[in-house]
C-alpha positions, 0 to 999 in steps of 0.5 A: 856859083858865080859866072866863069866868063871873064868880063873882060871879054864882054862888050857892049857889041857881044853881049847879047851873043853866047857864052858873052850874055851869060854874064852881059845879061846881068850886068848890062849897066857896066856895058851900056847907059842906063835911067834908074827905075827907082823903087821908092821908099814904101814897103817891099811886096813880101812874097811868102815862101811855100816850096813845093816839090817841083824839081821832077816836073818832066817835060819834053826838052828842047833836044826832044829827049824827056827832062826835068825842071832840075835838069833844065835849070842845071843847063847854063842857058837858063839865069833864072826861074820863079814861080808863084802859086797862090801868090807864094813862092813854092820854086825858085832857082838861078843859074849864070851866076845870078843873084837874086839881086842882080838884075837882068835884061828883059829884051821885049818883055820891056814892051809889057811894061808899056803897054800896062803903062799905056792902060794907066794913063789913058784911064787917067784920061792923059792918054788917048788911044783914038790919036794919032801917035805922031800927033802926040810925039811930034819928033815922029812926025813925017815918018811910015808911023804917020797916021797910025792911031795909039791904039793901032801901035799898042797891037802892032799893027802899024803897016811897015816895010820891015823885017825883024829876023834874028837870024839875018844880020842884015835885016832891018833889025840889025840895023836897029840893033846897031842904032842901040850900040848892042852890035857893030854897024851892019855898014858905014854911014847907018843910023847910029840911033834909034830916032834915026834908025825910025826915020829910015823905016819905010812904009808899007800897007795901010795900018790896021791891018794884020799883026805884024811884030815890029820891035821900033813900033814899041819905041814910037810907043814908049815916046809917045808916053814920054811926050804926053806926060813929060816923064822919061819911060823909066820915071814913068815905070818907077812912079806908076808901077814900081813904086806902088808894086812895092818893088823890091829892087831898083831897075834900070833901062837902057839908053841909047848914045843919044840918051833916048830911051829903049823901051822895046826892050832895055828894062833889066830887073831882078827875078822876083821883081818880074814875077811881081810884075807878072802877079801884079796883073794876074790878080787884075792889076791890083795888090794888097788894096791897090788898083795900079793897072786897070781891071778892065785895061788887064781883061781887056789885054785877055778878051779883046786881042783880034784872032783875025789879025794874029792868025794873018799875021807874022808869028802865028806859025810860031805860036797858034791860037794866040792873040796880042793885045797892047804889047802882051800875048794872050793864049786863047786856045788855051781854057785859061787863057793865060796872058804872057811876055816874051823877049829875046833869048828867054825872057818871060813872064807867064800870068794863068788867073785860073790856076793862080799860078805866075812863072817868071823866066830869064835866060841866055839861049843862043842866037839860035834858040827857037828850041829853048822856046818850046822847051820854056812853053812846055815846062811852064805848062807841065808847072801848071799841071802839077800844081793845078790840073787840067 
């Protein structure tokens, strides 16, 4: 059944907000500018079909009453969900009116995408991670980035004086969300860009130091690939990791008024098109012969993330035992130590090599949607259960 919202009502200032984005977030090239992100002309990854019995998974829901995978998915906060076991298909649903060729925002799941792009070029030998990003994106120069390696701005832990709360409209982040044209000005005379939004970020303590989750550090990250290869970001994705893949749709980024692209979270994509994505690295960066991100750059992301840096910093309350390690999170409390994204209102891919399972996800949640998150963890955990075990 196809969304009830009317488009009508759905602006580029609104759609992030419910019940706007059950329709805004697959459709957001009719709301803002957007860079294909072709797929080429080579054969599609074929994703064979094996379903399994998944509809009475049970998990706890994110009121606290018990629900089942079916029951999550009939709610109108979840567009979409695949999983991949064995490198098949055995579930996949949608909701919000989606298609299975439409595709749907990724919000900060687009930083994945960079920092795998980033493992590319730098074993080509085209991007070194010891620079200084501002030396290699000289638009950045003079701004709090100076002097932070590439390697610091993959792990984020760049030191700013910045504040992304989603539930304050007037943090830091909404002033950037303001600079994409995704909400109104916070006030008159703000940065009506994200280059400009970047040159008012202030500084903070040194760099290096603990993690702190700051979404224009993507940004800087997704120029600076720009700027060494001469190649917009979505160039860079369709010739480095669509095509390859063998995607089978295009994808498409957002821009902001300038034309710059928004690489910390402007990639929209079809579900199974993420699960691609996410499979792609759960297989160690290679599919059907072809190495596309590095092996070691994929165990890299698994193994070397800083613990000390994570737990000091500012999204270990929300996600203990963790670690971020080039724009992904991997769960090193768990024996699997599955790695995942995660963007804004419910986006996900999750990667568990050890049970050869991949779960992608897109959603709506609201603005308030912490719930939906555990909720989302505890079924991707219950999926893995069935299918797999301990």
């Amino acid at each position: 059944m196809r969304s009830r919202i009317e488009p009508m009502t759905v602006t580029p200032t609104n759609f992030q907000d419910r019940p706007h984005s059950a329709w805004g977030f697959h459709h957001v090239r009719e709301l803002h500018p957007t860079a294909q992100v072709w797929r080429g002309v080579g054969p599609v990854w074929e994703l064979p079909q094996r379903p399994a019995d998944l509809e009475g998974v049970a998990f706890q829901g994110a009121g606290g009453q018990p629900t089942t995978l079916a029951a999550m998915m009939a709610e109108p906060v979840h567009d979409g969900l695949i999983v991949l076991h064995r490198g098949a298909v055995v579930f996949e649903a949608y909701g919000s009116g989606m298609r299975p060729r439409d595709p749907h925002i990724l919000m900060s799941t687009t930083k994945s995408f960079a920092g795998s792009l980033a493992g590319i070029l730098a074993d080509q030998g085209v991007l070194d991670l010891k620079a200084e990003a501002t030396a290699l994106a000289p638009l950045l120069k003079g701004t709090a980035y100076d002097g932070a390696t590439v390697r610091q701005v993959l792990d984020m832990r760049v030191g700013l004086d910045y504040v992304e709360d989603y539930s304050d409209p007037a943090c830091d982040f909404a002033y950037m969300d303001a600079a994409c044209g995704w909400r109104p000005p916070v006030e008159p005379g703000a940065p009506d860009n994200l280059l400009d939004h970047i040159k008012a970020i202030r500084s903070g303590p040194a760099h290096g130091g603990v993690f702190h989750y700051v979404s224009p550090t993507a940004l800087v990250m997704g120029w600076v690939l720009e700027a060494v290869t001469g190649e917009s970001f979505a160039e860079l994705v369709s010739r480095l990791i669509w095509q390859p893949m063998g995607a089978e749709f295009d994808g498409d980024l957002a821009l902001d008024r300038c034309h710059r692209s928004q690489t910390e979270g402007g990639l929209n994509v079809t579900l199974r098109d993420l699960a691609r994505f996410g499979e792609l690295h759960r297989l160690g960066g290679a599919v059907n012969g072809t190495q596309i991100v590095p092996e070691a750059w994929v165990h890299d992301i698994r193994d070397n993330g800083d613990p000390d840096a994570w737990d000091s910093g500012t999204m270990a309350d929300l996600m203990p035992g963790h670690h971020y390690r080039a724009m992904w999170y991997t769960n090193r409390s768990h024996p699997h130590r599955p790695v995942m994204t995660m963007g804004a209102f419910g986006q996900s891919v999750y990667a568990d090599p050890v049970a050869e399972i991949t779960i992608a996800k897109l959603s709506s949640f609201p603005n308030d949607g912490d719930a939906y998150f555990g909720e989302m963890a505890r079924c991707f955990d219950a999926i893995t259960q069935a299918l797999h075990g301990d």
